[in-house]
C-alpha positions in Angstrom: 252.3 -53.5 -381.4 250.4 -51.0 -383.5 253.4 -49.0 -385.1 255.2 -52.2 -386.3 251.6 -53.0 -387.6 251.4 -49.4 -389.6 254.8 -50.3 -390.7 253.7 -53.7 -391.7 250.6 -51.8 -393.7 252.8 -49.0 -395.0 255.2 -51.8 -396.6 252.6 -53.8 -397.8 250.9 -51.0 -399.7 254.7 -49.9 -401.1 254.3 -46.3 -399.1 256.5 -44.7 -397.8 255.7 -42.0 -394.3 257.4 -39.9 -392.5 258.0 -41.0 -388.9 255.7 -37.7 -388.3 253.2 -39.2 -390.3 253.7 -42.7 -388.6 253.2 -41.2 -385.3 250.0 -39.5 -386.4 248.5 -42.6 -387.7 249.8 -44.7 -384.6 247.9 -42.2 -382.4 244.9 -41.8 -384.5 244.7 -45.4 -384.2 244.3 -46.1 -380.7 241.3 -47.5 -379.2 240.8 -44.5 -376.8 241.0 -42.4 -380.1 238.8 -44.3 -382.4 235.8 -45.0 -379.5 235.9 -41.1 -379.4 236.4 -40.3 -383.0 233.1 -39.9 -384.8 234.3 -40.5 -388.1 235.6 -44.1 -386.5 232.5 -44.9 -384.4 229.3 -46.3 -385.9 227.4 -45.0 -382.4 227.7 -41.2 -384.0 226.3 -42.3 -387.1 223.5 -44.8 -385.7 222.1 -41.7 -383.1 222.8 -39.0 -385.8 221.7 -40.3 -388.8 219.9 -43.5 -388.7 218.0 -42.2 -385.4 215.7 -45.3 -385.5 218.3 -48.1 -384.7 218.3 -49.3 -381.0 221.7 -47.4 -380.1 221.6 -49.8 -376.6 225.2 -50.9 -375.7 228.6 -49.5 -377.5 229.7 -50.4 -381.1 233.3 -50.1 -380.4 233.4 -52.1 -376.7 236.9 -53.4 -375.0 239.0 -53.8 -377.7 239.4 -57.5 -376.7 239.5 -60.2 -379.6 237.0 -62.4 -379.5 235.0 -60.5 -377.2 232.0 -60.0 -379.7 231.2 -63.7 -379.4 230.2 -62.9 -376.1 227.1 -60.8 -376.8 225.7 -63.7 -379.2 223.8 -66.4 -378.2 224.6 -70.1 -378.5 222.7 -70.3 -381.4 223.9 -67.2 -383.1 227.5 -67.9 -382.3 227.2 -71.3 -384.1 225.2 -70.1 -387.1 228.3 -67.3 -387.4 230.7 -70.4 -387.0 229.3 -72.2 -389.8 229.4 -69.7 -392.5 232.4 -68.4 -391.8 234.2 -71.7 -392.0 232.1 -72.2 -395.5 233.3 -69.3 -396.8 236.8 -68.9 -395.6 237.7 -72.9 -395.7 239.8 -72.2 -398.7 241.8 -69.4 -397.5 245.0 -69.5 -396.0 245.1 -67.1 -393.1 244.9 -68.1 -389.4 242.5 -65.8 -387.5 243.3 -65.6 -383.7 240.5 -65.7 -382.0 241.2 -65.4 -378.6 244.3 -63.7 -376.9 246.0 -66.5 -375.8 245.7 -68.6 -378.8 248.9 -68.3 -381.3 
């Protein structure tokens, strides 16, 4: 639910918006907006002003977590495995994964 999320950020940060300016972040926020939004989407930036980076395939894709393991290989998906868990064995947040896991 992405407006009790803003809420959750807006309370978290100790700001306070006005439901106008919840509403404006909520719809900025979408998906649909952000994968059009240049300022949100690293493809504008990779074909405008890196122009030599292969630009093959989409930087913002489904939306679906987890899905980026999906365009790794066996290997890569591993080697990502194992340094994340080194780095983030210590701290005490549950990343989900997949969108059935809870």
């Amino acid at each position: 639910d992405l407006r009790s999320s803003v809420l959750k950020i807006c309370s978290f940060l100790e700001k306070e918006l006005s439901e106008e300016d919840i509403n404006t972040v909520v719809r900025q926020a979408t998906f649909q907006n952000m994968k059009s939004d240049p300022r949100a989407n690293y493809e504008n930036i990779a074909k405008n002003e890196i122009g030599t980076r292969n630009t093959e395939g989409a930087f913002l894709r489904k939306g679906t977590i987890g899905d980026w393991k999906h365009h790794l290989t066996l290997e890569q998906n591993e080697r990502f495995d194992r340094i994340f868990y080194s780095n983030m064995k210590n701290i005490p947040l549950k990343f989900i994964w997949d969108i059935n896991e809870e």
